[in-house]
N, C-alpha and C positions, 0 to 999 in steps of 0.2 A: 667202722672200727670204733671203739671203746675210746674214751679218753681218759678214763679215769681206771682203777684195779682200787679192790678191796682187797690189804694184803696184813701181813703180819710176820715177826720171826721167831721163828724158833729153833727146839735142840728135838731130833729127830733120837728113835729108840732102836739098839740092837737089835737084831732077829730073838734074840734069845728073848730078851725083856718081853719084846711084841708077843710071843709067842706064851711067856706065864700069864701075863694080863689078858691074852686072849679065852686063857682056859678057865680062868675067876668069870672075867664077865658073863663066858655061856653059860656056868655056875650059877650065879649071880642070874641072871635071864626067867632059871627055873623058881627059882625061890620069889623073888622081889618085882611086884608090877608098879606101872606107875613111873616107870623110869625108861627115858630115852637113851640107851648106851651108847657111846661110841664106838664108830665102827672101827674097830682095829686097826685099818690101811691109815687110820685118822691121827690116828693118835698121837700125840705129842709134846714138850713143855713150851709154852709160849714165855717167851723174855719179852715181849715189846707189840700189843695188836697197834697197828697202825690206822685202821678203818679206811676209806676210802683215799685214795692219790693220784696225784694227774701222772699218767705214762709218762710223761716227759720229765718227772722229778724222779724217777728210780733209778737213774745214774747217781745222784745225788743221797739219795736214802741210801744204795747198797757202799758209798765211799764211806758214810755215818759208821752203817754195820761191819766194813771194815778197821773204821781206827777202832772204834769198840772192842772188835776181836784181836785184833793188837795188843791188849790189855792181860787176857789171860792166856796161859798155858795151856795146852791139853790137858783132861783130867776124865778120870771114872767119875761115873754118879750111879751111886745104889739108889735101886725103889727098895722102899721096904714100908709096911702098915699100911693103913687104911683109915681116911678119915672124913667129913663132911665140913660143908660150907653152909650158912653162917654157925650151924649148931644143929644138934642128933634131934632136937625135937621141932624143930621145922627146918628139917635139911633139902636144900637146894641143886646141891653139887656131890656128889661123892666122886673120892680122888685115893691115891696111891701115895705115899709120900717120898721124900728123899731123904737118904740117911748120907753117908760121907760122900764127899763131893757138891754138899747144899753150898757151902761158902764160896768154894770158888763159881758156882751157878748165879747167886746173889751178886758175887762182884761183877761177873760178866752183864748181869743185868742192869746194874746199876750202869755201869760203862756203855754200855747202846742207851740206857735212858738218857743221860748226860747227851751223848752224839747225836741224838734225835731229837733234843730240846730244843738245841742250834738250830738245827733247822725249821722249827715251830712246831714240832707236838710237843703235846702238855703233856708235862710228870704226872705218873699216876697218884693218884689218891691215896692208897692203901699203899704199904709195905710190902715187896715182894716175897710172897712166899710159894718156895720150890713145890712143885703139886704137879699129878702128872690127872687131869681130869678124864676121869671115866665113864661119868654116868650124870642126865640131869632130871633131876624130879619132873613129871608132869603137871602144867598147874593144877592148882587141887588136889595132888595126891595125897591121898592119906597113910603114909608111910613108915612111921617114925620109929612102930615097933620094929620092922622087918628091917629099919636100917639100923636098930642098934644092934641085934643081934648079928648083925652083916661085922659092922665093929668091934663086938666081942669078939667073933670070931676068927677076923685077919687084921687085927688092931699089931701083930709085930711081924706078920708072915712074909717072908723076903720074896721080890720078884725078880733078884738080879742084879747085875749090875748094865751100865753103856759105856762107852767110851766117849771122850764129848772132843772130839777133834776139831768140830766144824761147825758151824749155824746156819740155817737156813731159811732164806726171806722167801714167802710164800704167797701166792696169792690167795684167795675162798671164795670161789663162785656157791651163791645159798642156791640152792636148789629144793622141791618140795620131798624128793627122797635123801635129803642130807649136803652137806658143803661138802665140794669136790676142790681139791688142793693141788696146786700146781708151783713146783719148784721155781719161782724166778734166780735165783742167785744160790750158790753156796761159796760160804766164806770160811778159811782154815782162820782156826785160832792160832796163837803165837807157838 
């Protein structure tokens, strides 16, 4: 048996949402190589990757992800646009964005980072910003025209909205056909 799990949390997507960003990225499959998509079933906003944990501290971590979700309310989060990580002329990441409901997404995130400091993981680096990731470049790919035109074209295109009721602390087994995700906890927000 395992003694340790590579996990992370996060805010899981409506059927509806799942279902518009399914039909971009088969879109999106025919036009653009070079890119590894995510697989659909995959898909989601990370607030908080964890990286690897001793099984015996996820009592602990999921009390964290509780007072955190203590903090916020239930709320919508619209996807809407389209945009790339670090920059359209050597883009690494392409993602979906958030339109109303980014704020209270931030707060919530900021609040599990704070919860999970206590307990010794380090505060990220970067600024969280709401991003639902879709797609990652190939090394090497040389892509830059195909993804700007990818930007022109669904740079405000809506994909819905979620409801964000709940979060969810997950495990990632890597795999060579892709990370498989296993629900350990779901937590209601306030």
């Amino acid at each position: 048996m395992r003694n340790q799990i590579r996990a992370f949390v996060a805010v899981s997507l409506s059927v509806a949402v799942r279902a518009s960003v399914d039909k971009l990225i088969r879109a999106l499959k025919q036009e653009i190589d070079g890119i590894k998509w995510v697989d659909t079933q995959n898909l989601h906003i990370t607030l908080k990757f964890l990286g690897d944990v001793p099984m015996n501290e996820l009592h602990r971590i999921i009390a964290a992800v509780q007072r955190g979700a203590e903090t916020v309310e239930t709320f919508d989060l619209e996807f809407r646009g389209c945009g790339v990580f670090p920059n359209p002329e050597q883009p690494r990441t392409l993602w979906i964005g958030c339109g109303s409901g980014s704020k209270e997404l931030t707060i919530l995130a900021t609040a599990l980072e704070n919860e999970l400091f206590k307990l010794g993981f380090p505060k990220e680096s970067r600024r969280f910003s709401p991003h639902l990731t879709i797609g990652r470049t190939k090394r090497d790919a040389r892509i830059s025209d195909a993804v700007s035109r990818f930007l022109a074209e669904h740079s405000e295109q809506p994909f819905g909205s979620s409801g964000v009721d709940d979060i969810i602390v997950y495990s990632s087994e890597l795999t060579r056909s892709g990370p498989i995700y296993d629900e350990l906890a779901t937590v209601p927000l306030r």
